[in-house]
N, C-alpha and C positions, 0 to 999 in steps of 0.2 A: 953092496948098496949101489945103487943107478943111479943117474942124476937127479928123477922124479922121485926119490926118497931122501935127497936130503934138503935140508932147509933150501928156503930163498931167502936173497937178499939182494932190494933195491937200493938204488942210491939215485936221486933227480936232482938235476941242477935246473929250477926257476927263476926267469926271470922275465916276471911280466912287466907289461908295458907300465911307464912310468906314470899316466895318467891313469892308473888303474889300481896302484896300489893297497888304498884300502880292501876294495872289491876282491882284489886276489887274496889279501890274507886272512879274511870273512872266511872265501871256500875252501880256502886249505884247511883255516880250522874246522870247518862241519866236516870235508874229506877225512880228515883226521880224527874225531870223535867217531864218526862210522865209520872206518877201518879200524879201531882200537878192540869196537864192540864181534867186528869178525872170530869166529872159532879160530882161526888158523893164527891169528896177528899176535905175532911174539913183543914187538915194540913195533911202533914209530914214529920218530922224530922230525919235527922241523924243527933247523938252524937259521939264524941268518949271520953270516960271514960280518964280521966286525970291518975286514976291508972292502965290503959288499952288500950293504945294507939295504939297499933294493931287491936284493937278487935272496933266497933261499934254497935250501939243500934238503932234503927229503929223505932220511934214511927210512928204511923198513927193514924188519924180518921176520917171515913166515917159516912155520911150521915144515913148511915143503911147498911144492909149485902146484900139488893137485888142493891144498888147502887155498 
């Protein structure tokens, strides 16, 4: 198996500007509902860190990288 055969998996550390925050968490969520609805999209999560409440964590996992 090749690397293009096996899963991906993202990991994003966000952190948008502070006078921005509602704004940023609006697009994560639509980003998030259309990548959920992708063939390939195994999961993906957003976190927001308890000691980092501004900031968000992004996991994802695909299928593979050509998904």
């Amino acid at each position: 198996m090749s690397d293009q055969d096996g899963p991906l998996f993202l990991v994003v550390n966000i952190k948008p500007r502070l006078d921005r925050l509602e704004e940023a968490e609006a697009q994560l969520q639509s980003m998030r509902r259309n990548t959920l609805n992708e063939p390939g999209c195994v999961f993906m999560h957003l976190v927001q860190p308890r000691d980092d409440p501004d900031s968000w964590l992004m996991l994802e996992m695909f299928h593979s990288r050509a998904a």
